[in-house]
C-alpha positions as CSV (number, residue, x, y, z in Angstrom):
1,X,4.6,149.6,8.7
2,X,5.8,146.8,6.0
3,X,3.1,144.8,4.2
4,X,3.4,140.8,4.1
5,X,4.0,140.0,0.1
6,X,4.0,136.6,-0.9
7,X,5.7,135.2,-4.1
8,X,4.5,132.1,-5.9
9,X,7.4,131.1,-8.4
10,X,8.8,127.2,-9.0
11,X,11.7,128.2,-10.2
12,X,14.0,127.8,-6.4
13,X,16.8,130.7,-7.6
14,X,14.6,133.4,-9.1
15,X,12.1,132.9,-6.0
16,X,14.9,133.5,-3.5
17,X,16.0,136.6,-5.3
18,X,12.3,138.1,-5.5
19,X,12.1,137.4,-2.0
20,X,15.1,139.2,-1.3
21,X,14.0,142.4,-3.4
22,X,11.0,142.6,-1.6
23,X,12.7,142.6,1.9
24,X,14.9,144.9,0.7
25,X,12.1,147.2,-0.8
26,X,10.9,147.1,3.1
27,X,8.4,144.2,3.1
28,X,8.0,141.1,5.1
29,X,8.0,138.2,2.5
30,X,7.6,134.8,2.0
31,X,8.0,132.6,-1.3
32,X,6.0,129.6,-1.8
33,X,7.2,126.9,-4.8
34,X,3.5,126.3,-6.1
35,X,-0.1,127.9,-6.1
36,X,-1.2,125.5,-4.3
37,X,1.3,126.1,-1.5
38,X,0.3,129.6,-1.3
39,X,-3.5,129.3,-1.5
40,X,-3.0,126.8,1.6
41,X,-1.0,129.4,3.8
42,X,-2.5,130.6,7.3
43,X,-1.5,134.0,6.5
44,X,-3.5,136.5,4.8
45,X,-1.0,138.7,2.3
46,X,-1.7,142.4,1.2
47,X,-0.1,141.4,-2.0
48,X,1.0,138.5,-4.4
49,X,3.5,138.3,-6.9
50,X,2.9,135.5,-9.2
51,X,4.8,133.5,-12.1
52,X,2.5,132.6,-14.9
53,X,3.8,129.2,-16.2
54,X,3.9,127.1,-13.4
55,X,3.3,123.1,-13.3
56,X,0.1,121.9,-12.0
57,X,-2.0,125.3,-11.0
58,X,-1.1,127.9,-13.3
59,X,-0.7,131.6,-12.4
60,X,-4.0,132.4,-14.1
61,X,-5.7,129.9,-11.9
62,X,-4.3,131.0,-8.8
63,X,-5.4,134.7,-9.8
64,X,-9.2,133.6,-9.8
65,X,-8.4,131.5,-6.4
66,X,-7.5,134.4,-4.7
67,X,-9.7,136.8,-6.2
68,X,-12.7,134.3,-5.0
69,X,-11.1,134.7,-1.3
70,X,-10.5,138.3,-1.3
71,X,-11.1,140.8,-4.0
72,X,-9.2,143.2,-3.4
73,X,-5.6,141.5,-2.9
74,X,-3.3,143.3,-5.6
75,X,-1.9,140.5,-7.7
76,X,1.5,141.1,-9.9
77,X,1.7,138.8,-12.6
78,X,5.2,137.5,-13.8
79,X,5.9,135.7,-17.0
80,X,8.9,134.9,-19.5
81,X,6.3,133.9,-21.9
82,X,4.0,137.0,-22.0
83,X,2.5,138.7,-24.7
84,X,-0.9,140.8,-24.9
85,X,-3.3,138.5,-24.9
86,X,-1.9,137.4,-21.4
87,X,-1.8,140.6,-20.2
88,X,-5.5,141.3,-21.3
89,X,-6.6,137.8,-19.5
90,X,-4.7,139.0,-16.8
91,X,-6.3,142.3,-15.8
92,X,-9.9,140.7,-16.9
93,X,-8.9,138.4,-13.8
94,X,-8.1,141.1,-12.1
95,X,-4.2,141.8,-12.1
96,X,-2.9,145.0,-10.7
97,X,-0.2,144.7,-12.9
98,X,1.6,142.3,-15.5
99,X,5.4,142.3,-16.1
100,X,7.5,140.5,-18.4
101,X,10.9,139.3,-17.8
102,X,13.2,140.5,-17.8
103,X,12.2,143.3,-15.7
104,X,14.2,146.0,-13.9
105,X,13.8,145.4,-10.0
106,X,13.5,148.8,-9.2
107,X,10.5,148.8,-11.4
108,X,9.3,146.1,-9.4
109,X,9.8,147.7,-6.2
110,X,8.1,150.9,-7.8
111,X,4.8,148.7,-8.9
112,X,4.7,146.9,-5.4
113,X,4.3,150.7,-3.4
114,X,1.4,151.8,-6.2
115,X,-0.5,148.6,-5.8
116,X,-0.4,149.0,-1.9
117,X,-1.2,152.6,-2.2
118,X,-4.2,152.1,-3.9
119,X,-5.3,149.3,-2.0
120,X,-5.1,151.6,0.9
121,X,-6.6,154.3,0.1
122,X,-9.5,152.0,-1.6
123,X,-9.7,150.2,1.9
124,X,-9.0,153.8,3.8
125,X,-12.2,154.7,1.7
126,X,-14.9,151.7,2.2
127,X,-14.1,151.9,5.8
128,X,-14.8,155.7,6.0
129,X,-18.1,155.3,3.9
130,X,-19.1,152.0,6.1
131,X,-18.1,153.9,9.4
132,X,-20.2,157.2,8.6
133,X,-23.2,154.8,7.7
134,X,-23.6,153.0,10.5
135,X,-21.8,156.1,13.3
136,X,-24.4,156.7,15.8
137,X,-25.6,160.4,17.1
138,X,-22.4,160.7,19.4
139,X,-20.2,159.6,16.3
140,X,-17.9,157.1,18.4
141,X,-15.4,156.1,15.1
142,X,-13.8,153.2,14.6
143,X,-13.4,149.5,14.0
144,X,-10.2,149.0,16.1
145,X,-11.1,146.3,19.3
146,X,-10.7,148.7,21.7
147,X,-13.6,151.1,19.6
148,X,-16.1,148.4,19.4
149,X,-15.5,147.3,23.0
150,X,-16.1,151.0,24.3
151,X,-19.4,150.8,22.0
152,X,-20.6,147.5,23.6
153,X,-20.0,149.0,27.0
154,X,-21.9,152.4,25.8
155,X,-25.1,150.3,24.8
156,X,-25.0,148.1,27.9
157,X,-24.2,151.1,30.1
158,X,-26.4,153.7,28.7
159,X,-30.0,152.6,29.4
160,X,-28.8,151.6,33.3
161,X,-29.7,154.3,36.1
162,X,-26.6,154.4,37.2
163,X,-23.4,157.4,37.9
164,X,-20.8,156.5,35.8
165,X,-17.0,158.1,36.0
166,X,-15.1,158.0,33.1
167,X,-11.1,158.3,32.5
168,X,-8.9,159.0,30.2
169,X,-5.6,161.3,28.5
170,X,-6.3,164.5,27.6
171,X,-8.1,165.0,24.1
172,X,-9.4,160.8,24.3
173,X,-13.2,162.2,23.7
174,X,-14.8,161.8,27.5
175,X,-17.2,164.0,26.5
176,X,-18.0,162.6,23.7
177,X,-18.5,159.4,25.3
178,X,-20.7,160.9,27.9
179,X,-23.0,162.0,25.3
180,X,-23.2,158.9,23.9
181,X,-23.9,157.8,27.1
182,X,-26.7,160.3,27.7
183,X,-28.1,159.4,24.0
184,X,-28.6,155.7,25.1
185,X,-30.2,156.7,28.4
186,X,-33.8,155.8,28.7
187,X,-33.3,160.7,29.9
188,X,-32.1,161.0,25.9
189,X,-34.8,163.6,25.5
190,X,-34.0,165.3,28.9
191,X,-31.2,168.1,29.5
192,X,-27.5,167.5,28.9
193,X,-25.5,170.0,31.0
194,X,-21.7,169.9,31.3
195,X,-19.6,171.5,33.7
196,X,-16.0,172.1,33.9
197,X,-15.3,171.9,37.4
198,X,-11.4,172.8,36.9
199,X,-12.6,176.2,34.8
200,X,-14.3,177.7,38.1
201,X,-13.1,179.3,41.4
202,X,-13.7,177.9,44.2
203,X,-15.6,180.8,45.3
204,X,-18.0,180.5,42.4
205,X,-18.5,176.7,42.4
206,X,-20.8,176.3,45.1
207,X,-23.0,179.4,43.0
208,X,-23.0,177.5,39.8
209,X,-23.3,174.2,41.5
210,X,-26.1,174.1,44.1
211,X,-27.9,177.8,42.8
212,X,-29.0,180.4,45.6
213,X,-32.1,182.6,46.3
214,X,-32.7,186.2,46.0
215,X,-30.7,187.6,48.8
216,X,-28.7,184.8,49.5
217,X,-25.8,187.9,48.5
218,X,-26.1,191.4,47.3
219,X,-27.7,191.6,44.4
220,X,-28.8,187.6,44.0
221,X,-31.6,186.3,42.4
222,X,-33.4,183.5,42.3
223,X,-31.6,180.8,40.2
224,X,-30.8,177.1,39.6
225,X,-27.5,175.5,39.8
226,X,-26.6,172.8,37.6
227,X,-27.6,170.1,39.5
228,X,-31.0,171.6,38.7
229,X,-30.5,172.3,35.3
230,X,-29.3,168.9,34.7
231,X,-32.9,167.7,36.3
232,X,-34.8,164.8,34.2
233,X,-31.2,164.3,32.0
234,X,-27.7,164.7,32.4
235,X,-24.9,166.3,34.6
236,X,-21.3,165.8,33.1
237,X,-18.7,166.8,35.8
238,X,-15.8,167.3,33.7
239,X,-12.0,167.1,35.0
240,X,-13.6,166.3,38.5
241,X,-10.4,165.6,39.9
242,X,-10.2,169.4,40.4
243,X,-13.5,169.9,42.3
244,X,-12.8,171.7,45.9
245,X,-12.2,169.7,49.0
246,X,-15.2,171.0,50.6
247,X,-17.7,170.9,47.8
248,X,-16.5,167.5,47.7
249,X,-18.6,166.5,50.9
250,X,-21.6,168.5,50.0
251,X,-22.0,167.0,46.2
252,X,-21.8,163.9,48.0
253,X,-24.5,164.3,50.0
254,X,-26.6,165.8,47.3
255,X,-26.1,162.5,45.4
256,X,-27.0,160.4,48.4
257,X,-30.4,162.1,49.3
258,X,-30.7,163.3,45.1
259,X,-32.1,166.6,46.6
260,X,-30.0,170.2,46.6
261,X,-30.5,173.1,48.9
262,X,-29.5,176.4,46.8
263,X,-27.6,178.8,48.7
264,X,-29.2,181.4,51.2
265,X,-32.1,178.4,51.6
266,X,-33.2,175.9,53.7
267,X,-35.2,173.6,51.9
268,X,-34.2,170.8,49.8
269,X,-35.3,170.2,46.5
270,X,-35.3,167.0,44.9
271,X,-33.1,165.9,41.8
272,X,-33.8,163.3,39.4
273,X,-30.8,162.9,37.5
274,X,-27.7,160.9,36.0
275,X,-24.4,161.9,36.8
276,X,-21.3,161.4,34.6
277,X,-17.9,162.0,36.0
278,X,-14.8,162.4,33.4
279,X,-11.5,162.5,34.4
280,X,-8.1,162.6,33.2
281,X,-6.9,161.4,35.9
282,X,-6.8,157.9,37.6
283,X,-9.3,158.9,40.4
284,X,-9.0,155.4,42.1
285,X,-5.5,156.1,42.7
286,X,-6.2,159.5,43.9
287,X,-8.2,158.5,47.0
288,X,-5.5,156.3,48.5
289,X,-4.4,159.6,49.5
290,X,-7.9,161.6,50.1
291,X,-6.9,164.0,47.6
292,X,-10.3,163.2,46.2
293,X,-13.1,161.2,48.5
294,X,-13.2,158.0,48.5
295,X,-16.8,158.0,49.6
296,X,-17.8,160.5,46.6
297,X,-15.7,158.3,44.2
298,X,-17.8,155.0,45.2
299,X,-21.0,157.0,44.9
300,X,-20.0,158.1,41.6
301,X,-18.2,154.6,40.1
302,X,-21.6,152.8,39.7
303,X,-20.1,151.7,36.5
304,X,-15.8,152.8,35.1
305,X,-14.9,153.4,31.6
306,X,-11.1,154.1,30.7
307,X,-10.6,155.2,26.9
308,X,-7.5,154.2,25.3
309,X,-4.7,156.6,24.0
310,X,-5.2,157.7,20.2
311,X,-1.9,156.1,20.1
312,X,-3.1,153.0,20.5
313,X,-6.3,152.5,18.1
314,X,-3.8,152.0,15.0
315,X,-5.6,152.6,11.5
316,X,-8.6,154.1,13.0
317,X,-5.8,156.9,13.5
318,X,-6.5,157.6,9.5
319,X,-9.9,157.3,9.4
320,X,-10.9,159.5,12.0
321,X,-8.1,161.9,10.1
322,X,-9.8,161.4,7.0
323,X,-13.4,162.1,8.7
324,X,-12.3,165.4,10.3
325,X,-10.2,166.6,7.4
326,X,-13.6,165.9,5.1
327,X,-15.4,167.9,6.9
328,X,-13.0,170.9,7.8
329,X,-12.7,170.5,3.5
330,X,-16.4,170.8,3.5
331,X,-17.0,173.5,6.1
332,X,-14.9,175.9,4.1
333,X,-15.7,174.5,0.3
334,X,-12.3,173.2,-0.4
335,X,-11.3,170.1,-2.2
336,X,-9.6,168.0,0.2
337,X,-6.5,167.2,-0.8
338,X,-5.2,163.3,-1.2
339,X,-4.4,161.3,1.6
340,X,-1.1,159.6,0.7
341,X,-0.2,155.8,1.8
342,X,2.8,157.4,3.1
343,X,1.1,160.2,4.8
344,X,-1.1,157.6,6.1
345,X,2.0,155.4,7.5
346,X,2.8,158.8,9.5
347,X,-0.3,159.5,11.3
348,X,0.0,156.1,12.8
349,X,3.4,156.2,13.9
350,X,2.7,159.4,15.6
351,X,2.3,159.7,19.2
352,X,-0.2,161.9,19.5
353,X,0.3,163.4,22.9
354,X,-3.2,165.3,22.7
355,X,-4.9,162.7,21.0
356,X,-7.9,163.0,19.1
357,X,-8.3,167.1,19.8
358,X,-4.8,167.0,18.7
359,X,-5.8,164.4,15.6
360,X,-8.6,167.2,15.0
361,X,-7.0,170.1,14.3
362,X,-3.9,168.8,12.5
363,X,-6.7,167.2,10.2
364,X,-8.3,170.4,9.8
365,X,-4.9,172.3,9.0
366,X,-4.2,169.8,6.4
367,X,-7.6,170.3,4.5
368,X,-7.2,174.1,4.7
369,X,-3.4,173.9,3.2
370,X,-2.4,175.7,5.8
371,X,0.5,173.1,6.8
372,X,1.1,169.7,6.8
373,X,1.8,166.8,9.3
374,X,5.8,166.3,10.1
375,X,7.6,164.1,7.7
376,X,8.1,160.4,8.5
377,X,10.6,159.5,10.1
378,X,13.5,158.4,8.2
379,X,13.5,154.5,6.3
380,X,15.3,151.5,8.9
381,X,16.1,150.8,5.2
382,X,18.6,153.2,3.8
383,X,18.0,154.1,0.0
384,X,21.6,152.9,-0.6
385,X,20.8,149.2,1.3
386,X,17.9,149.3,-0.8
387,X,20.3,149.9,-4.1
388,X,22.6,147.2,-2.9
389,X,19.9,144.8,-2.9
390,X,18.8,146.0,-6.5
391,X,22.1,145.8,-7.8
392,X,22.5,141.6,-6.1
393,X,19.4,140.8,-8.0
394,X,20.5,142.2,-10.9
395,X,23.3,140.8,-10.7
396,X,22.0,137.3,-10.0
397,X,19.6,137.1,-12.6
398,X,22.9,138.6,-15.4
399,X,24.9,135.2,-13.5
400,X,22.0,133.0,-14.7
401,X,21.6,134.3,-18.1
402,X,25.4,133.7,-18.6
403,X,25.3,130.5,-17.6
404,X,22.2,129.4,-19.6
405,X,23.8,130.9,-22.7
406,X,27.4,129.5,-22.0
407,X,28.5,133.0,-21.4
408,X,27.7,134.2,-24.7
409,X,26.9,137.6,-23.9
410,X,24.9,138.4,-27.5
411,X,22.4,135.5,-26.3
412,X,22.2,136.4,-22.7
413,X,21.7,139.9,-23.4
414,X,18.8,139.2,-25.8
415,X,17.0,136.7,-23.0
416,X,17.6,139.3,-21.0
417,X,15.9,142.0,-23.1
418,X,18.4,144.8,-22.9
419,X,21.4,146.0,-25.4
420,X,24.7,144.1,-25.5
421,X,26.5,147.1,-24.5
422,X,24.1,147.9,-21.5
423,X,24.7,143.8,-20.6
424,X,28.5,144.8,-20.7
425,X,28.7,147.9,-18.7
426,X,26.6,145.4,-15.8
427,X,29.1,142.8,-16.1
428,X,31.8,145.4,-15.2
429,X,30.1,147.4,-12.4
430,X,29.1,144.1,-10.6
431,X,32.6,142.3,-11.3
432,X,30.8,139.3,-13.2
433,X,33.2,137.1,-15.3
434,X,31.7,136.5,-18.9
435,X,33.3,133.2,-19.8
């Protein structure tokens, strides 16, 4: 993912080539003629590149303009005038970095990626510190819209007597939300009992289920199923989808009259619980052809939640990386190693097929060294495009030297800052005539 740079220069031919370095470094850019055009843009840059001299707002006022609007926007100053006491004024400002011209453009390119790298991992960092502040019991992460809509709909949800049937991909944290759920529930302090109805047998289901009386078999005792268990709290039916046809009718009536008869038995007990049904599966869709009851469905869809893919909650991809990797580092006493910008840049292009159990345990391989995420995918800007672009600006700015100094090349090379002979050997790899 490219940032958006913006470059504030007057001068019309040295803006237009900075604009297309920056492209060609892999940025979106846009160049602006004054400070003042800049500061009155719509958009919101993740970093400025600035002239110094400039008529009317200088670059050290439009430093402290943007500093005043966001503090922690890296801002590259530029200036053919520099000397150290600019360069001191301008990291007091606040500066990421100060470059005189001339300046190689690779150099450029190269200070550009570290000032977005550590803006990253600065940001990366506030929002992890900010997120484990404020993370509730159930930990729900995130600051994406779709995270702090599915917390909204967990605190108007949760204190409602109502079943609630949530859906989503394998690995999107159902359980997780149903415990949230249960944590906001006025039955918080009651059981929380989970069952996985596609990890049972059909001939055992009914057993755990609905419980049975001494006798009910050989060799039964008295017991509760979980519908007892779950009594004064919780019941999470997870992957319900796979429940048994005929169990189907009977949990619906249990739900209907909220009492249970245990097996071998013929008196009802009452219930007093919440039901949660997670699926991973679209369970609306699956009664259209009864594979799962429509009637049990209804009973259970008081209220729906679907959770989004991992693949779609963008950078809260890295922070909940960042949180499971800290504490896989911290589980096992290991210093966690860095969290690159381009590693970062990875993990969001990912797809993440088993989302955030997927998420989980790569994060907790990378903290134990044991391997490391798959590289990212190659550039849609080829190193050698990139070189071609370095090599036009260099070019350009030898053209403009040349033609300030009447093609003296003794003069253009020392307002260019480099040796005579390393002007030369440019002017006959890029073909420029030196007249």
């Amino acid at each position: 993912m490219s940032a958006l740079i913006h470059v504030v220069e007057d001068d019309d031919d040295h803006r237009a080539a900075l604009v297309d370095l920056v492209e060609a470094g892999g940025h979106d850019c846009a160049g602006f003629a004054s400070a003042q055009d800049a500061l009155a843009s719509a958009e919101r840059p993740d970093l400025v590149v600035s002239d110094l001299r400039m008529p009317g707002m200088d670059g050290f006022a439009l430093l402290e303009a943007l500093k005043a609007r966001a503090p922690d926007l890296p801002v590259v100053m530029i200036t053919g005038h520099g000397d150290v006491s600019h360069a001191v004024r301008a990291m007091q400002l606040g500066a990421e970095d100060f470059l005189e011209k001339p300046y190689d453009g690779a150099h450029l390119l190269a200070v550009i990626e570290r000032a977005l790298r550590a803006r990253a991992a600065r940001t990366e960092l506030a929002r992890l510190q900010g997120e484990i502040a404020r993370r509730d019991g159930a930990e729900i992460l995130g600051q994406s819209a779709a995270i702090e809509a599915l917390r909204g709909r967990i605190a108007a949800l949760g204190p409602l007597e109502i079943d609630i049937v949530v859906t989503g991909e394998t690995g999107t944290g159902k359980e997780l939300v149903a415990r949230a759920l249960h944590g906001a529930s006025p039955r918080a302090e009651g059981p929380f009992v989970a069952l996985n109805c596609a990890a049972l047998p059909e001939s055992l289901f009914e057993i755990e289920v609905f419980g049975h009386v001494a006798g009910a078999f050989p060799g039964a005792q008295d017991k509760a199923g979980k519908l007892e268990a779950a009594s004064g709290g919780t019941l999470v039916l997870d992957e319900v989808e796979a429940m048994p046809a005929p169990l189907q009718a009977k949990l619906l009536r249990a739900l209907q009259e909220r009492q249970v008869e245990r097996l071998g038995e013929n008196r009802l007990r009452p219930l007093d619980l919440r039901i949660i049904a997670l699926s991973k599966s679209d369970l609306r869709a699956l009664t259209l052809d009864e594979s799962f009851r429509p009637d049990l469905f209804y009973r259970l869809a008081g209220a729906e939640i679907a959770l989004d893919p991992l693949r779609g909650l963008g950078a809260d991809i890295v922070l909940l990386f960042s949180h499971f990797a800290e504490l896989a580092a911290r589980r096992y006493g290991r210093d966690l190693p860095e969290i690159s910008y381009s590693l970062r840049e990875q993990l969001k292009r990912r797809p993440w097929p088993g989302n955030v159990r997927e998420l989980k345990a790569a994060a907790e391989r990378y903290a134990l060294g044991l391997d490391l995420p798959e590289a990212p995918a190659a550039s849609t800007s080829s190193p050698q495009t990139l070189a071609d672009k370095v090599a036009a600006y260099e070019a350009r700015e030898i053209r403009a030297a040349l033609e300030r100094c009447r093609g003296n090349t003794e003069r253009a090379a020392q307002a260019l800052g480099i040796a005579r002979r390393t002007l030369n050997d440019k002017i006959s790899r890029y073909g420029i005539r030196a007249e």
